[in-house]
N, C-alpha and C positions, 0 to 999 in steps of 0.2 A: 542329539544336539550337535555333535562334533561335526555329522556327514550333514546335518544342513548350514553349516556353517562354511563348512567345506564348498559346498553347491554354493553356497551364497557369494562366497570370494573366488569364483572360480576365477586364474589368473587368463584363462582363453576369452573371457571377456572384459575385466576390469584392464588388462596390460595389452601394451603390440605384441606383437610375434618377435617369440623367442627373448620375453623378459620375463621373470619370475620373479615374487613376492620375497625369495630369498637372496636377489639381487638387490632390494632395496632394504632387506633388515642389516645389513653391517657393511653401513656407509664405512669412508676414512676417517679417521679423528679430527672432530672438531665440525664435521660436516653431518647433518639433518635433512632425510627427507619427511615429507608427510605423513603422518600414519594416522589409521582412523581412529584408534586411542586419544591422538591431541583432541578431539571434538568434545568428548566429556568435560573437558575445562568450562567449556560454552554454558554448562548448567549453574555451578555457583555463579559464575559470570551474570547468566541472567537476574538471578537471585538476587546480585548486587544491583543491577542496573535498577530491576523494578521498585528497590527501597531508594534510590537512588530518585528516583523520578517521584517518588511520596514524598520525598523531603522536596524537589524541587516544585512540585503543584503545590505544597502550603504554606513555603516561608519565601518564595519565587514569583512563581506563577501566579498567585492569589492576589499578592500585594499590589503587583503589576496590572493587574486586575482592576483591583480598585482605587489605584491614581486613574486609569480610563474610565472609572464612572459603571464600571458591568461589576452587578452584586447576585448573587442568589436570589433570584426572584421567588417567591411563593406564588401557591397555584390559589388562586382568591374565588376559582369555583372550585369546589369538588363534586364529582358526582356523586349525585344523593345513593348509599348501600343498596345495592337491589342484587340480591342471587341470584337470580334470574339472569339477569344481563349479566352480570359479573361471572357468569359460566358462559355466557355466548362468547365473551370478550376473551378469556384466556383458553378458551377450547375450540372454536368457533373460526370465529375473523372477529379484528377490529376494525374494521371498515365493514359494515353491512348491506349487504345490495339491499332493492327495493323489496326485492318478493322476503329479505328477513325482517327488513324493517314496517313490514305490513302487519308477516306475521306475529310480532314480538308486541304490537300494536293494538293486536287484538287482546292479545293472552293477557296484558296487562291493562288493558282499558287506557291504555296512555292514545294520547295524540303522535302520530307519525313525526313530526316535531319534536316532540318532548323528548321519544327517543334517540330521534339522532344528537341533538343536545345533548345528551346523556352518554352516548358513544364519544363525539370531541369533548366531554369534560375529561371522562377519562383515559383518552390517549393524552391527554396536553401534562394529566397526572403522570405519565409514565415516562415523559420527554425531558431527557436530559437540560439543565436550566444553562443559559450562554457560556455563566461562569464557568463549569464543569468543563465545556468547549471550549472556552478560551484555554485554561490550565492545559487541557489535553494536548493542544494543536501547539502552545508555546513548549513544550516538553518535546512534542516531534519536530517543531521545528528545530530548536538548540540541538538535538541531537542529530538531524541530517544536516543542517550546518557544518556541525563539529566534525563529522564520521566524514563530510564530502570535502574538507579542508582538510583532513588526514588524508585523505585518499590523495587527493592530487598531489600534498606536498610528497609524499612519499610516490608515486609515481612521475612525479615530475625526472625524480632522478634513474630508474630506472630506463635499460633498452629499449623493452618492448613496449612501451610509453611511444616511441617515435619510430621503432620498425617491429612490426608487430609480430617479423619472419621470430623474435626472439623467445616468442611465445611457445618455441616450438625445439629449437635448438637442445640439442642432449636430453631432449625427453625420455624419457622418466625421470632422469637421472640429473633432474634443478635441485641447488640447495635451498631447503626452506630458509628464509632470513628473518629476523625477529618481528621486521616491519610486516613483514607479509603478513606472519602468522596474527599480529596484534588487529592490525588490521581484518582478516578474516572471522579471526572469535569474536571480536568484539560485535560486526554486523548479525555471526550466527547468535552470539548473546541475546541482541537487542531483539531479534523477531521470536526468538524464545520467550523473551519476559512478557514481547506481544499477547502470546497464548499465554502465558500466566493471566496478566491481567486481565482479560478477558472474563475469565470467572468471578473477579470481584468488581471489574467498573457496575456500571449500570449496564444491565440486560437488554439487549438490543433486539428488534427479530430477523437482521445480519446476522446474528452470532453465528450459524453455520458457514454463511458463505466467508466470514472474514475468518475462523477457526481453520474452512481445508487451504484460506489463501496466504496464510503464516506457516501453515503444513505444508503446502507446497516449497515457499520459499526457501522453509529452513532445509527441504531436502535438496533441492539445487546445491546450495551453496556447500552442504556435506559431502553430496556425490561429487563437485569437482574437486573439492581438499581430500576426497579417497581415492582418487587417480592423478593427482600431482599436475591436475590443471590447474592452478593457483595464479599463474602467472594472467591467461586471458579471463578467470571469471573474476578478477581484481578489476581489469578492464570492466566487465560488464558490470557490477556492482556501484564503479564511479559514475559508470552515463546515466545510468540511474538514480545515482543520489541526486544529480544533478540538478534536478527539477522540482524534488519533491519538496524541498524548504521553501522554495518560493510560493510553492503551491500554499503549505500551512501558513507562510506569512500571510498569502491574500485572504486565506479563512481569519488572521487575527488581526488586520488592519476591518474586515467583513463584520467583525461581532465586535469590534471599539466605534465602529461605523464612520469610520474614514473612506468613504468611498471613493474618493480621487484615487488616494492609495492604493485601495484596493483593486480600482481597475485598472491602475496602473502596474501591480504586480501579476494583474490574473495576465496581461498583454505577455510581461513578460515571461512568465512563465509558459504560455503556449510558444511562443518563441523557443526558450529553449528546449523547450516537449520536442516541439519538430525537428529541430536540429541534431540532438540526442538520440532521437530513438528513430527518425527518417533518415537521417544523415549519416553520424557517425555508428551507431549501431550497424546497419547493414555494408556499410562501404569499408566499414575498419575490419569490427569484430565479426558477421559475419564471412568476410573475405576472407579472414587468418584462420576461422574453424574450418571452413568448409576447404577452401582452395589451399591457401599453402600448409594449411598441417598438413595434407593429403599429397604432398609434394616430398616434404619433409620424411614426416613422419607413414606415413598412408595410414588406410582404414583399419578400423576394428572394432569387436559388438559395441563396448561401451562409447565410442565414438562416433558410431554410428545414434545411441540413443542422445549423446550430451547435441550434438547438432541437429534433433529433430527437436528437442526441447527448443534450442534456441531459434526452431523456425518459428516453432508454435508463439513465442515470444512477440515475432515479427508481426505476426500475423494480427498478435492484439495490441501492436504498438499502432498500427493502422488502423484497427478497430476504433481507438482509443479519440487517433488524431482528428479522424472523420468525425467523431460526436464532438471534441472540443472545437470541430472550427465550427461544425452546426450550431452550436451550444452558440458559440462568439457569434457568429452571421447573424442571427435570428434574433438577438441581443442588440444588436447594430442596430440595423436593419430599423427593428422596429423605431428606435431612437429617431432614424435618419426621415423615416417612413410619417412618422406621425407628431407632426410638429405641435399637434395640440394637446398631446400629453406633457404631466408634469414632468419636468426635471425631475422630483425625487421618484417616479415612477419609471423614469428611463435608469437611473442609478439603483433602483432596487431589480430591477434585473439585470444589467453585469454586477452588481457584484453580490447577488446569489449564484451568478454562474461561478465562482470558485468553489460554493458547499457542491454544486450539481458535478462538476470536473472529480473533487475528491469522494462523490459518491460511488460515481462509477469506476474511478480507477484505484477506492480502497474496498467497495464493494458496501459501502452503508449507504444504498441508497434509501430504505425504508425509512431512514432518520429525517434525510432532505425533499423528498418528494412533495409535500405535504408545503415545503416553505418558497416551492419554485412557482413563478407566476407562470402564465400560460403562453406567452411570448417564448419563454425558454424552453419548457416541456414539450409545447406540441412542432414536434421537428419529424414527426412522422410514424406509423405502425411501429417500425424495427425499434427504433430508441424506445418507445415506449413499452417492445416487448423485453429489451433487455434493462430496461427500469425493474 
């Protein structure tokens, strides 16, 4: 255990040249650098948070709920018991092409009808009810709120807020500050308690993909507090919070069914998307990783992996932007295109494009697929390969 622990921390890739792990255990008094021991505080953390978020979805969230009028709906069909199906459905697919639906048709003497009937009663059974999504989405929203209002005011006063060369200045060798660290645990908290809750909400058939995308996350944000980059992934953390409340707003103005609102936050929100993750992402934060630490500081292994991560980043911050402006155009579009449709048929497509936007960029898209009209869906093979 010792010699993989050893190999694990080796200081030739976690540190520059010519700094050692014994350079940074016995700072001067009164002065703290980062160690990867502070990260285990992130678990009672989480702990707190997830009880934290129970009390606010049912003396909060719920109530708030029902001044809007959105209750727990009951499911007024149920699919009638059949084993038979009820094994195709949870070992099989829930959506059955034709050659199952023929044969399932036969075996049971039912009509091709009756079964697929039988299929959408019991996915609609397994669908979380709006209430639940409301709760959910005001819960992430209050907390990127609050966490992107901490973030700025406490970067506001910081350097490297406005030259970003500070990012960089006596590295390794920054002191940890209490804001920083508050700041840090608190985000590593919150996608902790993510994967907690995960096991008790409702079962989704995301749970893999949103399981390795809170796994991912939390290990980002551990690998830069274990190499005392703290300073620029505070940076990247804010331009990211940046969008995300707006985003759940428009999901909770979407299911009280305020659609003005609604598409007036999804507008905003693609606004900031781009600006955030086109704009200041690559011109700020990439510029300070790549170019001036390398100035500063130069290269080394784990420096070399923390800026391949944050290409990899760029890379689906574009991904991202090109489906939401498809997603918006197509949405338009149709609006501008077909003056013979209803109003409330131009409004239920933009503001389903906010569940379609938080499908794909929280990865549950299996949840919204199914509530997106074909105006917004059919934007072409690729979207609809990575649907």
């Amino acid at each position: 255990m010792a010699a993989l622990s050893a190999w694990f921390w080796n200081e030739r890739f976690w540190l520059p040249h010519n700094v050692t792990w014994a350079d940074l255990a016995d700072p001067a008094p009164g002065v703290e650098y980062p160690k990867a021991s502070h990260l285990l505080s992130a678990l009672p953390l989480a702990l707190g948070i997830f009880v934290v978020r129970i009390l606010f979805e049912r003396f909060i969230a719920s109530p708030c709920a029902f001044l809007l009028n959105i209750h727990a709906a009951s499911v007024h069909w149920r699919a009638t018991p059949n084993p038979i199906l009820e094994k195709v459905f949870t070992s099989i697919t829930k959506c059955p092409d034709w050659r199952h639906l023929d044969g399932l048709s036969k075996q049971l003497d039912w009509d091709v009808r009756k079964v697929q009937r039988w299929f959408r009663q019991r996915r609609n059974q397994d669908k979380p009810s709006i209430l639940t999504k409301f709760c959910e989405s005001m819960w992430r929203s209050t907390f990127y709120l609050c966490i992107f209002t901490y973030g700025i005011r406490f970067l506001w006063q910081c350097p490297w807020m406005w030259e970003t060369q500070h990012c960089w200045y006596n590295y390794p060798y920054q002191v940890l500050t209490p804001g920083l660290y508050h700041y840090y645990v608190t985000e590593l908290g919150f996608y902790w308690s993510l994967m907690f809750s995960q096991f008790t909400d409702i079962k989704r058939k995301d749970f893999p993909i949103m399981f390795i995308h809170h796994l991912a996350t939390v290990s980002l944000i551990s690998f830069s507090y274990a190499n005392n980059m703290l300073r620029v992934g505070s940076l990247v953390m804010c331009v990211h919070d940046a969008s995300d409340f707006i985003l759940e707003a428009a999901k909770l103005a979407n299911y009280a069914k305020y659609q003005r609102l609604c598409d007036f936050l999804f507008v905003l929100f693609a606004v900031v998307f781009f600006i955030t993750r086109l704009v200041i992402y690559p011109l700020r934060i990439l510029n300070t990783t790549l170019f001036e630490s390398w100035e500063i500081i130069g290269p080394y292994p784990s420096w070399w992996l923390f800026n391949s991560l944050l290409l990899v980043l760029q890379v689906l911050h574009v991904i991202w932007s090109y489906l939401i402006a498809g997603i918006a155009y197509k949405a338009l579009v149709r609006g501008k295109v077909s003056p013979s449709c209803s109003c409330n048929r131009i409004h239920y497509d933009l503001k389903d494009t906010a569940d379609a936007i938080s499908a794909m960029l929280l990865g549950d898209c299996c949840e919204y697929r199914p509530r997106l009209s074909e105006s917004v869906v059919n934007t072409g093979p690729d979207f609809q390969r990575l649907l």
